[in-house]
C-alpha positions in Angstrom: 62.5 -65.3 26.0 64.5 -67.1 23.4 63.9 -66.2 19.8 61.9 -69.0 18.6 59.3 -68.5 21.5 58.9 -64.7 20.7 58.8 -65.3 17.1 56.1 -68.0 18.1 54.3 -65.2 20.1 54.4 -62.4 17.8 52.8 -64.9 15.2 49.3 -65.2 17.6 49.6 -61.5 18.5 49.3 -60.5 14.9 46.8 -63.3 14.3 44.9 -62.2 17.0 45.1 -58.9 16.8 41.6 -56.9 15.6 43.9 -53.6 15.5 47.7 -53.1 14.8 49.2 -49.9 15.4 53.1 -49.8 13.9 55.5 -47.4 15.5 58.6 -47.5 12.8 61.5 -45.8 13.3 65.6 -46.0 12.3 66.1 -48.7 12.7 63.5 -50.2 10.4 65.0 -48.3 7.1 68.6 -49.9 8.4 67.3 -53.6 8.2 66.3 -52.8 5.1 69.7 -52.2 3.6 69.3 -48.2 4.1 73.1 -48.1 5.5 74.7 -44.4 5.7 78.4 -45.8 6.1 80.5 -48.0 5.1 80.7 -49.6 1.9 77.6 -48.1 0.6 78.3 -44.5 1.4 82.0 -45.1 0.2 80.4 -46.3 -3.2 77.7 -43.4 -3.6 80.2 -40.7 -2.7 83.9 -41.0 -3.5 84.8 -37.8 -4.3 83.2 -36.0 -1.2 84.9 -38.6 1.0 88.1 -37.9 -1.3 88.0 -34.2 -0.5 86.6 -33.5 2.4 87.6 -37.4 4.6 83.8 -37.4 5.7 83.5 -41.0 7.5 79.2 -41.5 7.1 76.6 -39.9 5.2 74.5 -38.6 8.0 77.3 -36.1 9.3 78.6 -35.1 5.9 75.0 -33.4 5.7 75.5 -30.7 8.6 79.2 -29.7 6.6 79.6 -26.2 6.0 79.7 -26.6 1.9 81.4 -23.1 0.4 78.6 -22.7 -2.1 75.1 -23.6 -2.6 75.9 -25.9 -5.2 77.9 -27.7 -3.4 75.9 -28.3 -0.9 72.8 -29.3 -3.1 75.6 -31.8 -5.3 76.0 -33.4 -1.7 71.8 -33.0 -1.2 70.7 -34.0 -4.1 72.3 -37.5 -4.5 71.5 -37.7 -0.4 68.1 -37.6 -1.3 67.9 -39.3 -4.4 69.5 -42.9 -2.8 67.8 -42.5 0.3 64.1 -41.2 -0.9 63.8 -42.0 -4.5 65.5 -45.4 -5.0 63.7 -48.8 -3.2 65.3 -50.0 -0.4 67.9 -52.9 -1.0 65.5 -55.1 0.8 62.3 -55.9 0.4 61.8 -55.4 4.2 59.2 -52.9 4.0 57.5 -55.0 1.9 57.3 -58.1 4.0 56.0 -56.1 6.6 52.6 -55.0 4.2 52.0 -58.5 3.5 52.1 -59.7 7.1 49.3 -56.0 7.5 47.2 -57.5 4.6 43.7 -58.1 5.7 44.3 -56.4 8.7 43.1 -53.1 10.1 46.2 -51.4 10.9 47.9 -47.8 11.0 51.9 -46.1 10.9 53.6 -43.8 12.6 57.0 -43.3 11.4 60.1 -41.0 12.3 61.7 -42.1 9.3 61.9 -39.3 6.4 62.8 -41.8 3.5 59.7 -42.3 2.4 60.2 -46.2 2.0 56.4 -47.3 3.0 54.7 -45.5 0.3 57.1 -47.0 -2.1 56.8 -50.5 -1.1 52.8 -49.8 -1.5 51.7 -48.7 2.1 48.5 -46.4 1.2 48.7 -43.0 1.8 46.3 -42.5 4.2 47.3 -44.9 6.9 50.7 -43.6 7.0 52.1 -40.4 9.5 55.2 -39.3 8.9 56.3 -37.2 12.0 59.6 -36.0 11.3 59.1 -34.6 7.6 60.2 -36.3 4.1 63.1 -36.2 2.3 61.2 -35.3 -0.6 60.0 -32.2 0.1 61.2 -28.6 0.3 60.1 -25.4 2.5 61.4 -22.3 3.0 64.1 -21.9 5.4 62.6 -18.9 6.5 59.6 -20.1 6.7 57.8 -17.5 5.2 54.7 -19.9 4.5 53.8 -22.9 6.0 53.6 -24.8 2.1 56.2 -27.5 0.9 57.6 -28.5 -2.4 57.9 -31.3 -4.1 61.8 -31.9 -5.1 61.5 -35.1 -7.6 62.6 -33.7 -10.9 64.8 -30.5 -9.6 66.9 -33.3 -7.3 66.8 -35.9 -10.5 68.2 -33.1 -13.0 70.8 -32.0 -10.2 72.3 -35.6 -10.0 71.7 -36.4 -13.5 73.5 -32.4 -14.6 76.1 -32.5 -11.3 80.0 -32.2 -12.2 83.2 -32.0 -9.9 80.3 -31.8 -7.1 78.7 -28.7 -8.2 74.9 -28.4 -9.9 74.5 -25.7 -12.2 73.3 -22.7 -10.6 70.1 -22.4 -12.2 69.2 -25.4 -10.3 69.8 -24.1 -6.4 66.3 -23.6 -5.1 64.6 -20.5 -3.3 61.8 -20.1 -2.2 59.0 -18.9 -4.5 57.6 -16.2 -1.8 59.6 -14.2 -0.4 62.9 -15.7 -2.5 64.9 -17.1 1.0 66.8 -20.5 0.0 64.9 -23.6 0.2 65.8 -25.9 2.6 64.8 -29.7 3.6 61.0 -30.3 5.3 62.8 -32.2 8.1 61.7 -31.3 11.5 65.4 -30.4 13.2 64.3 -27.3 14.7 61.2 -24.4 15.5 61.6 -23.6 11.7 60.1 -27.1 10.5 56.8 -26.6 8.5 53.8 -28.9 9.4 51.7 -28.5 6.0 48.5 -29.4 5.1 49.2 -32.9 4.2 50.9 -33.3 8.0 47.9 -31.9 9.6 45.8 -34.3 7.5 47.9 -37.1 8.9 48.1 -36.0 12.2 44.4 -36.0 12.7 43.8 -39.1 11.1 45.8 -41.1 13.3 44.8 -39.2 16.0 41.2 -40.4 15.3 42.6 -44.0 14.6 43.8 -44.0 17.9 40.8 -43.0 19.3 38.6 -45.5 17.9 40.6 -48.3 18.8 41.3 -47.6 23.1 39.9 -51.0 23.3 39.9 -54.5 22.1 42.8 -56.7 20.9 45.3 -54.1 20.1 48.7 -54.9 18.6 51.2 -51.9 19.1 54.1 -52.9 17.0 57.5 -51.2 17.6 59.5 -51.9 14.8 63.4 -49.7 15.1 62.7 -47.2 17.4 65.9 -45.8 19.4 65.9 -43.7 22.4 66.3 -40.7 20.4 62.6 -39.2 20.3 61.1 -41.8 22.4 57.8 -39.5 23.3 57.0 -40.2 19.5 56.2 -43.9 19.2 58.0 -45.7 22.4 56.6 -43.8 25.5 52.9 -43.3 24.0 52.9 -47.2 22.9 53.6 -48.2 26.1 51.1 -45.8 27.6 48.3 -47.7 25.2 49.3 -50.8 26.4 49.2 -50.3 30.1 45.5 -48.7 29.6 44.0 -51.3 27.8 44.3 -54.7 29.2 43.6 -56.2 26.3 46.4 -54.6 24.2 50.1 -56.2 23.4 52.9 -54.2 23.4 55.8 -55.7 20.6 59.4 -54.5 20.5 61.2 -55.9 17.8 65.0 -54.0 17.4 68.3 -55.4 17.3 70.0 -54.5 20.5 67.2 -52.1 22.1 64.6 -54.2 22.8 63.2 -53.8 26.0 59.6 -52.4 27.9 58.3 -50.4 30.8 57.9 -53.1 33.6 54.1 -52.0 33.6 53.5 -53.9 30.8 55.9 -56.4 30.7 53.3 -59.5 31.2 52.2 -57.9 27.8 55.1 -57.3 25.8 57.1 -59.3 23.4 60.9 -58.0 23.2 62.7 -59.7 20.1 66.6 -58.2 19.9 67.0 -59.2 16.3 66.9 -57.9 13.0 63.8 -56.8 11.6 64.3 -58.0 7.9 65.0 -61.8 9.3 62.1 -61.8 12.0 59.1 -60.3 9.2 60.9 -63.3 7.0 60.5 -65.7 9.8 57.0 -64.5 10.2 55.6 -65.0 6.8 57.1 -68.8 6.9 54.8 -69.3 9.9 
């Protein structure tokens, strides 16, 4: 389908549409300027690429740093451009006001944190995956997180020759372990209170809306953790015949032949088609 027909088509879905259900992942954040290579990594960390040749943010993350402050020097800015600062572009943004009005809810894999900035409320947002703002224990010894706001601010702000000061490296207030990053990479990620809030409420979301004009939107989402948002979308779709199925995702956009009568695939950048839909 060329572009202008999909853009056309995703336009009627959304007007449509009594129910939108967003499915957000990677690729989302990247369309909005959240790039972890190139000239923007080379600009936010010179001296880590000076010493240690790292090529892209993501993998200079999983280094074995030699001390604790080290590593949280390396964290701490990591966190701070890519969970406390707004996104270059207003991407996530656009996509609220094309929401407004409408009854809507989003799952997300992304940790960054960018919907709640741009003004997404709280309570129709999921975060699967964790958040970059928040510490556990890497133990865990408790199933609590921590909010890292004005440690992470004072180790950027107090950072020198990549080191924080030592008073600074966190542990865990329990049982005294190190801290370590609420991001679900393995059996040791902690599901708080707030994520089993979120959980259930878009469990129930999903639940009351099995039927009727149903927009799933898949904005981003690679083939990485497809049983999240991709494979469940499509399973919505094929089980209520009056539900659309959208992919929008530069270079992976594609559906389950099910549903394919019902889909709209756009291989584009988000930022330009949520900009080409507000002009229409």
């Amino acid at each position: 389908m060329e572009y202008e027909n999909a853009l056309q088509e995703l336009k009627r879905a959304f007007d449509d549409a009594d129910t939108i259900v967003v499915g957000a992942g990677a690729g989302l954040s990247t369309a909005a300027g959240f790039v972890y290579a190139g000239e923007r990594f080379e600009r936010l960390f010179p001296d880590f690429i000076a010493q240690y040749g790292f090529r892209d943010m993501y993998s200079a993350g999983f280094f074995p740093y030699k001390t604790p402050e080290e590593l949280w020097a390396y964290w701490s800015r990591y966190i701070w451009h890519n969970r406390y600062e707004p996104a270059p572009k207003d991407t996530y943004g656009k996509l609220l006001r094309l929401l407004d009005g409408k009854d809507y809810f989003v799952i997300t894999t992304n940790v960054d944190h960018q919907f709640q900035l741009a003004g997404f409320p709280k309570d129709r947002l999921f975060y699967t995956q964790g958040d970059y703002g928040l510490w556990q224990c890497s133990e865990p010894c408790h199933d609590e997180t921590y909010d890292n706001y004005d440690t992470v601010k004072r180790m950027v702000e107090e950072q020198r020759d990549m080191r924080v000061p030592s008073e600074l490296v966190p542990f865990c207030p329990v049982c005294g372990k190190p801290m370590s990053m609420n991001l679900r990479a393995d059996d040791m990620f902690v599901e708080d209170a707030g994520w089993r809030a979120a959980a259930e409420r878009y469990r129930s979301f999903l639940e009351a809306h099995q039927t009727g004009k149903v927009l799933y939107l898949e904005l981003g989402v690679g083939g990485n953790t497809p049983v999240i948002i991709k494979y469940p979308f499509w399973r919505y779709t094929n089980a209520n015949p009056d539900a659309t199925y959208a992919c929008v995702n530069y270079g992976e956009a594609y559906a389950h032949d099910s549903i394919r009568s019902r889909s709209i695939l756009i291989d584009a950048d988000i930022d330009r088609v949520l900009s080409d839909l507000l002009e229409l």
